[in-house]
N, C-alpha and C positions, 0 to 999 in steps of 0.2 A: 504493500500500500504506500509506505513510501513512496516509493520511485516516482508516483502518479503524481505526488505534489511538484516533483521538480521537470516534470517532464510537460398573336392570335388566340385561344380562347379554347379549353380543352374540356369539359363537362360530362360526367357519367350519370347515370340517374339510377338507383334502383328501389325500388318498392321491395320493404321486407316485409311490414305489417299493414295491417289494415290502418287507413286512418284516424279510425275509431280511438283507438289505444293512446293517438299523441293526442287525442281534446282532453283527456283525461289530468286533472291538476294533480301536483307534485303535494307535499304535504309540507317540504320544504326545498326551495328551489336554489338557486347558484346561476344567477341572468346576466351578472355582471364579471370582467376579470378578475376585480378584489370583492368577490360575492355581494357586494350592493355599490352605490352610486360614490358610496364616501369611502373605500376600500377598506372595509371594517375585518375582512377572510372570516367572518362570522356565520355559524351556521347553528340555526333552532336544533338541528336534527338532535334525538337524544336517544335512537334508538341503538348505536352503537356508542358503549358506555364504559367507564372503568372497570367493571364487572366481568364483562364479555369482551372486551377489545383483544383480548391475548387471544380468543377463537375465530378472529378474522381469517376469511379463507377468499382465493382467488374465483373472484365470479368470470369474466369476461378477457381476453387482452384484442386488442385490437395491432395488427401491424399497418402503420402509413405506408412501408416502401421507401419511404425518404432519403437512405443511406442505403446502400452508397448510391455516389451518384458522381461528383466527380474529386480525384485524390487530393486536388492543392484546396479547391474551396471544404471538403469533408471536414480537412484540419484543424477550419473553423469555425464550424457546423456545431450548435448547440439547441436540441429542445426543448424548448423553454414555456411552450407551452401551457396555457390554463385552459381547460375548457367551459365554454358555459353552455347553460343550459333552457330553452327558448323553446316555447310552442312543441313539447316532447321527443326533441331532438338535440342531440349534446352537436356540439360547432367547433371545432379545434383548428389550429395549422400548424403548421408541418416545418422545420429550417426555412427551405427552401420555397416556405409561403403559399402551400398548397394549401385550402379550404377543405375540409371535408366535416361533414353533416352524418352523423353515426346514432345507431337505437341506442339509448342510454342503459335498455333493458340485457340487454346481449351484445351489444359492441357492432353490429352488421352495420356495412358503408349502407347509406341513403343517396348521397353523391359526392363525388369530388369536383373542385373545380382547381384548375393547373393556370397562375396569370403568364406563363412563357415568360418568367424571369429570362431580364439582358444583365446580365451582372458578370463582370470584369472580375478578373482573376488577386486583385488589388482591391475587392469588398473588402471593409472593414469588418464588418458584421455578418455571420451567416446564423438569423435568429427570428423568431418570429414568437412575441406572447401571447398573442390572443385576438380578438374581435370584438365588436360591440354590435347589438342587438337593435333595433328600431321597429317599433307598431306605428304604422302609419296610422293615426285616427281620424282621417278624411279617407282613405281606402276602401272599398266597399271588400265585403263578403265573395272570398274567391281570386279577387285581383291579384295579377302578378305584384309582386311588389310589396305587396301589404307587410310581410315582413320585411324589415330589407339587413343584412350583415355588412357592416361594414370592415374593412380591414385596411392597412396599411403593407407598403412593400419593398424588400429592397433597392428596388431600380426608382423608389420615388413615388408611386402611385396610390391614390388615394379609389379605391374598387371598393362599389356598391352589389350584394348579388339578394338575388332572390332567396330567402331564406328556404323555400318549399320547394325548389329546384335546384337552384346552385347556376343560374344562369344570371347574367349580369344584367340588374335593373337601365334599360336601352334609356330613361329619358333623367339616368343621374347623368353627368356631363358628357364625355364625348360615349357615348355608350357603353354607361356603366363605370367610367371612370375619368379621374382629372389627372393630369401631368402635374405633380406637385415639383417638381423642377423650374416650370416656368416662369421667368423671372428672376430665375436663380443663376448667380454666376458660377459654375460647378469647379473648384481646381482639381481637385481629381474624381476619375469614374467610377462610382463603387464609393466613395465616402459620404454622401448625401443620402441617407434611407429612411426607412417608417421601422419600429422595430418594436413599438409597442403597440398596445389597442387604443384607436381612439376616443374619446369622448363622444356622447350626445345626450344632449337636454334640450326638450322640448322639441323644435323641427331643425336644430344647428347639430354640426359634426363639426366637430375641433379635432385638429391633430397640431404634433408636434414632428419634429426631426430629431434624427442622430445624424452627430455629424463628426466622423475620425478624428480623431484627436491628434495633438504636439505635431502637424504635419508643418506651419506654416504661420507669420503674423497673422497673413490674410486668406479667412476660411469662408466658408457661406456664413450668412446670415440666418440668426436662429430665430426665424420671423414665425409664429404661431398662427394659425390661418382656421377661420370656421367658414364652414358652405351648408348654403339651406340642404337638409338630408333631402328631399324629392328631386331637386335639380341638379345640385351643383355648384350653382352660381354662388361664387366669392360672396361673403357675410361680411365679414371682418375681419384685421389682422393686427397683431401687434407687436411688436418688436421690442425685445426686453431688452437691447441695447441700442437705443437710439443716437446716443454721442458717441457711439463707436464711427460715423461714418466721418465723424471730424478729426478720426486719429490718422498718423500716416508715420508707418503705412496703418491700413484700414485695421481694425481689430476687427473677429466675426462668431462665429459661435455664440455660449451666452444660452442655448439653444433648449429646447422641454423636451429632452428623448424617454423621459418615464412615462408614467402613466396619469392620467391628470384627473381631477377627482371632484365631482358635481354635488350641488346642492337647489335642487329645485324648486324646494321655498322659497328661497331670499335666492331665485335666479343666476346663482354662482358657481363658476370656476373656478377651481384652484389650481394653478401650473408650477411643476417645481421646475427650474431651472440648472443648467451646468455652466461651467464657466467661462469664461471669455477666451479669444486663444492670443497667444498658445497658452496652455496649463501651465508652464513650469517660469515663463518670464512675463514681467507686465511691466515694463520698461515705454513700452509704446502706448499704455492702458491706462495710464498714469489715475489715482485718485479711488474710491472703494468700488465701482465699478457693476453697478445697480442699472438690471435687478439680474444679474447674474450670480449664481449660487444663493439663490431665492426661493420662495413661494409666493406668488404674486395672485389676489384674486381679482376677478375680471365679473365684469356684468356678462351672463353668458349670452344673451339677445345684440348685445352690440358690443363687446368686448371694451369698453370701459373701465376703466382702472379706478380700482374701488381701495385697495391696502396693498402692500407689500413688506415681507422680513425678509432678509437678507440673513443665512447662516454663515457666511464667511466673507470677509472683505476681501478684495483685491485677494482673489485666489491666487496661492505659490503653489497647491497641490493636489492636482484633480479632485476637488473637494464636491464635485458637482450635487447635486440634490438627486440623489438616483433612486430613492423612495416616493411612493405614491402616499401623497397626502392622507394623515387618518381623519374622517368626521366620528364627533363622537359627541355628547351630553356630557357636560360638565358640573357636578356637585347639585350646585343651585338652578338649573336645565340649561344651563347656558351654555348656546352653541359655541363647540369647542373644536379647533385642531391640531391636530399634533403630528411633527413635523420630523422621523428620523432621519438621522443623517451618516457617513461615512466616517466623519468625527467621531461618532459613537453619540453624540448627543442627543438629546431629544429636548425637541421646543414645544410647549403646549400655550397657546393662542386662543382668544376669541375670535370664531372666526369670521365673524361679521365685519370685524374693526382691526384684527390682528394687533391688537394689544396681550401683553404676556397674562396669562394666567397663571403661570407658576413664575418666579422672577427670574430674568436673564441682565445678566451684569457684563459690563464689560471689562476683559480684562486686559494689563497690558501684553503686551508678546515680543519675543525677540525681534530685530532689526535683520535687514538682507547687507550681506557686505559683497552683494554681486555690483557689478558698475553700472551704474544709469537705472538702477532698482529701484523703488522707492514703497516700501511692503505699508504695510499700513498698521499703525502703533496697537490696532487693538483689538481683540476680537471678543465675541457672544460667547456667553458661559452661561449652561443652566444644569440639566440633568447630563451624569454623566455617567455611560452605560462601561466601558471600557478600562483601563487603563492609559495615562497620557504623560506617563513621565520613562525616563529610559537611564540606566546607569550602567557601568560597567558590572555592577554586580549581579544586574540581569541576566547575566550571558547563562545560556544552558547548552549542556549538549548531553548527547546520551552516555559518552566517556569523557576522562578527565581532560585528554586531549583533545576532544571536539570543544569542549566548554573554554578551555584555556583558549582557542583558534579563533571560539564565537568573541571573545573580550578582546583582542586583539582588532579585530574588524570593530569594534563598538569606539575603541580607540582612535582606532585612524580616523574615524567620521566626527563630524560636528551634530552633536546631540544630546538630549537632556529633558525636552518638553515638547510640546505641540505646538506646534504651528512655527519651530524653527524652518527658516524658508532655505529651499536648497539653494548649494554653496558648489565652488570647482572642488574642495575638498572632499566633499559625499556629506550629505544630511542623512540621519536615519528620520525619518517621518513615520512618526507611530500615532491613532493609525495609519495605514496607510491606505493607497488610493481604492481598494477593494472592500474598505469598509473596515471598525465599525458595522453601517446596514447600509447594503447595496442595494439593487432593483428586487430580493426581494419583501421588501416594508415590511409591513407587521399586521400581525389581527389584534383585534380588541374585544376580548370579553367585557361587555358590560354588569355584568351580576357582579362583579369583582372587579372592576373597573381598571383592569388587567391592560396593559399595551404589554407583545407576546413579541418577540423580533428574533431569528438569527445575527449573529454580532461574529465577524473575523476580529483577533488579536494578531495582527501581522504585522513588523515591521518592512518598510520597503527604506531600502539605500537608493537616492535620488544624486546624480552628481551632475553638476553644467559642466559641459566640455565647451570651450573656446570654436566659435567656428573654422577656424586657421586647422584645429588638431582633427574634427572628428569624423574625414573620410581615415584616414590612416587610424583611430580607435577604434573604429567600426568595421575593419576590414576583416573578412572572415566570422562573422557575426551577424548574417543578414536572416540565416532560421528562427536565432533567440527569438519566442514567446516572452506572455507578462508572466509565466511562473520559471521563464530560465532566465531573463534578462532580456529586454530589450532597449534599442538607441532609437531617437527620434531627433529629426534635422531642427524642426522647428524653422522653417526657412524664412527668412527674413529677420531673424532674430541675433544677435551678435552672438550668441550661446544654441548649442543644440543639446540633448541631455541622454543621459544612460540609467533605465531605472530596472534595480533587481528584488526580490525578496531575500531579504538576509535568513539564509537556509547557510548551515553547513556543510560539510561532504555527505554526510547522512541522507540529506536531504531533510530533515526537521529543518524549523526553524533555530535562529539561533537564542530565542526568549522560551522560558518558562511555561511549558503549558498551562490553562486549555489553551487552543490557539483557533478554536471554533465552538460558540457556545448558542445555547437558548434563553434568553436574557426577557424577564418578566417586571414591569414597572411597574408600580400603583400611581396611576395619573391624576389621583387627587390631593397626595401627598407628595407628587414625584419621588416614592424610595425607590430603589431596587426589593422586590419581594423576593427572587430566587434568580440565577443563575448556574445553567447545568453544563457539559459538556457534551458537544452534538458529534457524535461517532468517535472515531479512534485512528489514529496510523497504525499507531500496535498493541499487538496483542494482550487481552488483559489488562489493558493501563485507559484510561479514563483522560485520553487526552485532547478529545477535540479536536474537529477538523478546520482547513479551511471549507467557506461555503459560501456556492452561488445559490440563491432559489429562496424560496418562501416558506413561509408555513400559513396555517387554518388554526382556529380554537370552535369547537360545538361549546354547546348548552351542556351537555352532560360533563362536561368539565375532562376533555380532552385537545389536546394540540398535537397534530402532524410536521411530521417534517423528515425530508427525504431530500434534504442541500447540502449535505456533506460529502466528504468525499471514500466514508465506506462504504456506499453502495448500497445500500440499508434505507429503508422508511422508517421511521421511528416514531411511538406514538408514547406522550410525555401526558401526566396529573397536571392541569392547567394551576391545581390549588399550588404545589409543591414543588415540580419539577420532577419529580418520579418517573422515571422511565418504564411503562408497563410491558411494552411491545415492540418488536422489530421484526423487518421481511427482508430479506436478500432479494436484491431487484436482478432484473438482467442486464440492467445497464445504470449509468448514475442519473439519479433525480434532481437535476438541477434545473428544476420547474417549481410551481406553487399547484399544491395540490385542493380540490374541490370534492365537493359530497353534496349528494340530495337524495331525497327521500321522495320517490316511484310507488302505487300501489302498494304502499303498508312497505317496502323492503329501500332501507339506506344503503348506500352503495359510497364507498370514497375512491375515488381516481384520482389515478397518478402518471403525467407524461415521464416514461423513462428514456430517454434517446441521450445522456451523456450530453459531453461539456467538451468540445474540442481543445480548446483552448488552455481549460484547466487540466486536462488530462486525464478525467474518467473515461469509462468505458461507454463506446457509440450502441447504440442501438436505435431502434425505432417503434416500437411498445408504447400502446396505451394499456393501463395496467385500470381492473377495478374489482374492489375487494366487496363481498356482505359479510354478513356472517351466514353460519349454515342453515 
């Protein structure tokens, strides 16, 4: 287990069951990617319980096909998958951005739909999480369309389909889709994508971009864009860095590639934001650099700017906001959100006015002693999930010589606390850019007013190379990954950068486990209520993995999670952190897993297809469990 850390229009249609079966209501449903509008991964269901959860047995698996498919994009092929579940048909997609519409009862395809991804060998991303759902309520009875799914896609495309066919609704823009490219100045092919599930409220579809990271001063612009859902036609747009276009050269990104998170009472968006480019220098950026590494809420009918927090000034460390905003009821009913982040922190907000409801201070922070740097004196302190301070006497290894090698490297670097910005020396930045809590956010039990999150403890080594040095540093080093190392030009920048996990020969890290946990907060008091260890490198030791993916919490007081990297679904006591259960997948779960409740029988699924990138094992399995 080790080794794993450091290493045109195509449509099927098949009729399984009778229609009958899918007017049939759920008892507890999963319509959204984060299970409702405000990504709460919260589900009623209570019939699979602390009791019974160890008798979980495999009901269904379903195979996409998705892999293989071709060896250099595979590499970085990850399913990431959530599925929801809509009019008695679960809706998934696939890496490579296939649609398919599956019985929720038996896992049988209903239809695929294939968009003929154009995607360049130089994709950033080969990942797709999910879709959004729309009822037309001007639709009549029977009409194409009355459902409609919507999704986003690597080559840029924003595709409307028929939810009851999987053909593409003809009168959303140019037949069934919009060029979200257009207007965009693209610098490379393959870095501009859609990679999570859009937003909609009301009759607006919102989406955001990914947009490749440390390539360049001057990236796309991370413009946010809503289109009425029946046509097409441009809504609104906003640009969360608008004095970027006064910088020179231009700065760009700044961009909402998570998942955005609705409230349609009080007609609101919430967008979290990543940073401005490049990540690693802001020399050209000059000042805090708002509203990038944000949560910005918007009017969602006309994208009006109503509040914004800002979790990190003048980003020095891919700190982007890669968590989907929580909606939740605060104490006295007050609409609340809370806001994890890669820092490990967590902000909780009203989220009407985004005033703090629990107190956020600012603190001072180290200085950049890069040239023409100017970092910014201070940053937001509130809840703090992590670890954020670094010493020599942190260094671990699994023998005395590994440990003595890890403090040596702790040495050489410039390090001590958070938010030190990197240096030509090496900073160690703990967290680092994987989190803390990445894309996948957190559920919220309300009975217990529980916020539930996966949390990485990873140090990353961050160093600026000199642009004069860093063809000849780079040379022979152009396979390194983010878990073996990799260099980025940052072009147009005086500095290009090289960033690694400080792992030792081992392959461990070189800090103290756990180094992947399940991290439980009480959001009225902001404590930490428990924190566990989410899987193992080895054997018999309790040490936590790293992890991409999400988890779920039910009512019966259970939490999911299958984001580590042994391979494992694991099901934890939401009260304790107890670990009741675990299943050996075929492949890694670095997805967010869902559950609902069919005809009297709860069912949890799980996308297993692996994590290219990180180095689990590929597959292509939808997985779904009942009891017997």
């Amino acid at each position: 287990m080790k080794n794993q850390l450091v290493r045109a229009v195509f449509v099927t249609a098949t009729l399984i069951l009778p229609s009958s079966l899918f007017a049939q209501s759920p008892d507890a449903t999963w319509s959204f990617y984060g299970a409702d509008p405000g990504g709460t991964r919260f589900s009623p269901a209570t019939q699979i319980n602390k009791s019974n959860v160890s008798q979980l047995k495999l009901a269904w698996t379903f195979h996409t096909g998705a892999l293989p498919r071709d060896p250099d994009l595979d590499k970085k092929a990850a399913f990431e998958s959530t599925p929801i579940l809509v009019d008695g048909k679960l809706f998934l997609t696939t890496p490579y951005n296939h649609v398919l519409a599956l019985n929720p009862q038996t896992g049988e395809k209903l239809w695929e739909f294939d968009p003929r991804l154009e995607l360049p060998y130089g994709a950033s991303e080969v990942t797709n999480r999910g879709v959004a759902a729309w009822h037309d309520p001007k639709a009549k009875s029977g009409q194409p369309c009355a459902l409609r799914i919507f999704f986003g896609t690597l080559d840029a495309r924003l595709i409307a389909l028929d939810g009851d066919t999987g053909k593409p609704c003809a009168d959303f823009g140019d037949n069934g889709e919009i060029a979200l490219t257009n207007d965009v100045k693209l610098r490379d092919p393959g870095d501009y994508q859609v990679t999570s599930a859009p937003a909609v409220l009301g009759d607006v579809v919102i989406t955001g971009s990914s947009i490749g990271d440390n390539r360049a001063v001057t990236l796309e612009r991370g413009i946010v864009r809503a289109y009425d859902a029946r046509t097409g036609k441009l809504r609104w747009t906003w640009d969360p860095i608008p004095w970027a276009l006064k910088t020179t050269p231009r700065t760009g990104a700044g961009n909402a590639w998570s998942t955005i998170s609705t409230d349609a009472e009080h007609n609101l968006v919430f967008i979290p934001t990543g940073s401005a480019s490049p990540d690693y220098f802001g020399g050209f950026r000059k000042g805090d650099n708002k509203w990038a590494n944000s949560v910005v809420a918007l009017k969602a009918s006309t994208g009006e700017f109503v509040w914004g927090f800002q979790v990190v000034h003048h980003d020095l460390w891919d700190y982007d906001v890669a968590s989907q905003p929580t909606l939740f009821t605060w104490k006295d009913k007050t609409p609340a959100i809370a806001i994890t982040t890669k820092m490990g922190r967590v902000f909780v907000l009203n989220r009407l006015t985004g005033t703090p409801l629990i107190p956020v201070e600012e603190v001072p922070v180290p200085k950049s002693d890069i040239p023409g740097e100017e970092s910014w004196p201070t940053q937001p302190s509130s809840i703090s999930l992590v670890p954020e301070t670094l010493s020599v006497e942190d260094a671990w290894g699994p023998t005395p010589e590994l440990k003595q090698w890890c403090a040596e490297k702790i040495k050489a670097a410039r390090f001590g606390s958070i938010y030190i910005p990197p240096s030509i020396q090496g900073t160690l930045v703990y967290p680092g850019n994987v989190g803390g809590v990445n894309w996948g956010s957190s559920a919220y039990d309300p009975a217990n007013h529980l916020l539930i999150m996966n949390t990485n403890h990873l140090v990353m080594l961050v160093r600026m190379i000199p642009r004069e040095e860093f063809d000849a540093q780079r040379k022979g080093a152009s396979d390194l990954d983010r878990m073996h190392g990799e260099f980025a030009r940052q072009t147009g920048a005086p500095f290009a950068i090289f960033r690694t996990p400080l792992l030792s020969a081992s392959g461990l890290p070189c800090t103290a486990p756990p180094w992947g946990t399940v991290t439980a907060v009480d959001l009225f008091t902001g404590k930490k209520a428990w924190d566990v260890p989410l899987g193992t490198y080895l054997a018999g030791q309790k040490t936590g993995t790293i992890n991409l993916g999400g988890l779920i919490a039910t009512a019966s007081g259970l939490v999911f999670s299958a984001a580590g990297m042994d391979g494992k679904l694991h099901a934890f006591d939401s009260a304790t952190g107890a670990e009741l259960w675990s299943y050996d997948l075929p492949a890694g779960g670095q997805a967010t897993p869902m559950t609902y409740t069919l005809n009297g029988k709860q069912y949890l699924v799980l996308a297993a297809g692996g994590h290219g990138k990180l180095g689990t094992k590929q597959g292509d399995s939808l997985l779904a469990f009942t009891l017997p």
